[in-house]
C-alpha positions as CSV (number, residue, x, y, z in Angstrom):
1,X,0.0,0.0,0.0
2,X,2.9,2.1,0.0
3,X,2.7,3.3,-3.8
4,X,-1.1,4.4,-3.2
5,X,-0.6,6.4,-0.1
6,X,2.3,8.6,-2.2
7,X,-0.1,8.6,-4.7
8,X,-3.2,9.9,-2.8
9,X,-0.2,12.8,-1.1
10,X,0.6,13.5,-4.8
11,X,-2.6,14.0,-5.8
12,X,-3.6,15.7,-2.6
13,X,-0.3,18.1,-3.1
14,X,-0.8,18.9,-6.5
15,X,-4.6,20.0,-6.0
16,X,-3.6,22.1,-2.9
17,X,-1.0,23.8,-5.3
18,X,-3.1,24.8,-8.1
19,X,-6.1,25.2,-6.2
20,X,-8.3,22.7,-7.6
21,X,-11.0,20.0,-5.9
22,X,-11.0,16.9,-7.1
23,X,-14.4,17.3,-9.4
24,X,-12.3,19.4,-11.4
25,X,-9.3,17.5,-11.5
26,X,-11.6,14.7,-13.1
27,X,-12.5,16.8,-15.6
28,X,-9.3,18.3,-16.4
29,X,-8.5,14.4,-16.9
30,X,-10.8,13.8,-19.1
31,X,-10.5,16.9,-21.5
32,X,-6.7,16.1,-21.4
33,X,-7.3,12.4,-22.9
34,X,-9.6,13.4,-25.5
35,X,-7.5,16.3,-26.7
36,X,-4.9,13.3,-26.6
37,X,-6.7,11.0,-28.6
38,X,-7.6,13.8,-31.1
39,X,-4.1,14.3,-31.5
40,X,-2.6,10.7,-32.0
41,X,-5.5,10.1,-34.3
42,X,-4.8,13.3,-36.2
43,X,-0.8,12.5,-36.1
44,X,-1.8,9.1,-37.7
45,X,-3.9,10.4,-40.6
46,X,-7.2,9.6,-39.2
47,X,-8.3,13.1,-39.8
């Protein structure tokens, strides 16, 4: 369990420092992976 609690002090860190709850973090997330995607599949001719 040692790799999960840094994790959760990470996480917990990082939102302190840019001031965001974890309902926006999650959605930050998710807009991040489908700009991602967009971008691989554009980098691979799909678009």
């Amino acid at each position: 369990m040692k790799f999960f609690d840094w994790h959760q002090r990470q996480t917990e860190w990082w939102l302190d420092r840019l001031g965001m709850t974890p309902y926006a973090a999650l959605w930050f997330a998710y807009v991040k992976g489908a700009v991602t995607t967009l971008l691989v599949l554009w980098l691979l001719g799909y678009f």
